[in-house]
N, C-alpha and C positions, 0 to 999 in steps of 0.2 A: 835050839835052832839058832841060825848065825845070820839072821836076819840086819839087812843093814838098811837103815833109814834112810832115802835121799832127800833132801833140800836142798832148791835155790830159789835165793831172795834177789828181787831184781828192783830196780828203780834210778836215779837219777843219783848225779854228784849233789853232796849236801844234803840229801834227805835221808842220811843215816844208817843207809844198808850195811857200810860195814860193821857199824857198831853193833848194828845187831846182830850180823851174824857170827863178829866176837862172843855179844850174849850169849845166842844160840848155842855156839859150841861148849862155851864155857859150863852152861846151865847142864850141857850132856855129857860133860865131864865131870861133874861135880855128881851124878845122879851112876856117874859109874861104868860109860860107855866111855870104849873106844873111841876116837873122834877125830877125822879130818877136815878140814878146811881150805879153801880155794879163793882168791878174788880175783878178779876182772875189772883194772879198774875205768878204761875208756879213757873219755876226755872229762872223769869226775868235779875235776878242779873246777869246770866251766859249765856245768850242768849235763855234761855227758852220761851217757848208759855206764851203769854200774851194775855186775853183777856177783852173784860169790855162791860158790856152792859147800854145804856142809854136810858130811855124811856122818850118822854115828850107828855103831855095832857092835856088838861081842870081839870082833874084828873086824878094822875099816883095812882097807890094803892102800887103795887111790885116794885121792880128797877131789876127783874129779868124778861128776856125775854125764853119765852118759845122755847123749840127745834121746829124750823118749822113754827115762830111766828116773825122774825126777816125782816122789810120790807125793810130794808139795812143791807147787811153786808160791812164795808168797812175794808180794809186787805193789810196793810202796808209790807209783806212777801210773795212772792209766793207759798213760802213752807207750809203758814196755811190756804190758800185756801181751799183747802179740808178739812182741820180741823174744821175747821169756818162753813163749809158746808150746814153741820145742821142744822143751823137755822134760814137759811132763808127759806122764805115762799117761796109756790111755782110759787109767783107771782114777787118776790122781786128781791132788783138790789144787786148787786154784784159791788163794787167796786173797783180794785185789784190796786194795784202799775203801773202797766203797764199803766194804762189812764195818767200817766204823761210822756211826750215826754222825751225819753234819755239826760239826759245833758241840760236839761230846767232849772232846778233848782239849784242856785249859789251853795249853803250849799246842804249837805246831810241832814244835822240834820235839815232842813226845810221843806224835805218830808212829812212829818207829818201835816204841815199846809198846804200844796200844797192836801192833800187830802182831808183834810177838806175846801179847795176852791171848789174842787169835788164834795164833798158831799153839802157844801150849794147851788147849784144849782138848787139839786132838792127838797130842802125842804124849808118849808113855815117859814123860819125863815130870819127878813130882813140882807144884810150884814151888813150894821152898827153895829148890836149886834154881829156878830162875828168880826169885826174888834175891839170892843170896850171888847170882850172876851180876842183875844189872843194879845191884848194892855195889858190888866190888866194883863194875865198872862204871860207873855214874858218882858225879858228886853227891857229897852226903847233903846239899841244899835240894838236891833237885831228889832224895827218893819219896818224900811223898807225891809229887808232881806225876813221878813216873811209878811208882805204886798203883796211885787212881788209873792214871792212863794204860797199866796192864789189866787190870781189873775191867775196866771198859771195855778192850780187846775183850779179853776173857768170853765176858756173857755175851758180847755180841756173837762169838762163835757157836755159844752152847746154843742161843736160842735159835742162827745158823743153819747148824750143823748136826744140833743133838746130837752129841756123841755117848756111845753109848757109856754110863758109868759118871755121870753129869748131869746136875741136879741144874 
């Protein structure tokens, strides 16, 4: 089956959405998919809407995710919630900031991998390749920082989301 995964990670300049969605692709490349990528970057620089969409599959074609075609959105801002809204599908998860516990995560600026612990929960990508993603892409000071802070994502989504095949 040629099933293609969509994602788009949505949030603000500065709170790390492209990095992650470097991770993200990186970790779906390393795990053996196909893998496109998109950004959007607004008025980033100034705290503007940021978005970026990543597709991966046996065959990606576009690196753009259609409005209403997004089987994750994950959303690092409250405030682009709604903005993001669109395109997810009307079966799709939503993953907002709030699935990380208040005050869980040492760094702020590690938010960003604590949702990408989130988001690999429910996808068929093993954690090795995202641990070995945002090793590659992160300084070697900051992976245990950002080690703990996916781990936290993580079970915030299992205990979430139960997915099935997660303990």
């Amino acid at each position: 089956m040629n099933k293609v995964t969509n994602i788009v990670l949505g949030g603000l300049g500065g709170q790390g959405v492209l990095t992650a969605s470097d991770i993200l692709a990186d970790a779906a490349f390393r795990a053996g998919f196909d893998v496109k990528k998109s950004e959007l970057h607004g008025m980033s620089q100034r705290g503007g809407s940021v978005s970026s969409d990543v597709r991966y599959g046996a065959r990606v074609l576009s690196p753009m995710v259609t409005a209403g075609e997004a089987d994750f959105l994950l959303v690092l801002e409250p405030t682009q919630v709604d903005v993001n809204r669109p395109v997810l599908k009307p079966d799709g998860v939503l993953i907002a900031i709030e699935i990380i516990p208040e005050g869980a995560v040492k760094n702020k600026k590690s938010l960003n991998v604590a949702m990408l612990g989130a988001l690999s929960a429910l996808l068929d990508i093993p954690e090795a390749a995202w641990l070995d993603a945002i090793h590659a892409r992160l300084a070697a000071k900051l992976h245990r920082l950002n080690d703990e802070s996916f781990a936290i994502g993580r079970a915030a989504a299992i205990q979430r989301f139960n997915p099935p095949g997660q303990t």
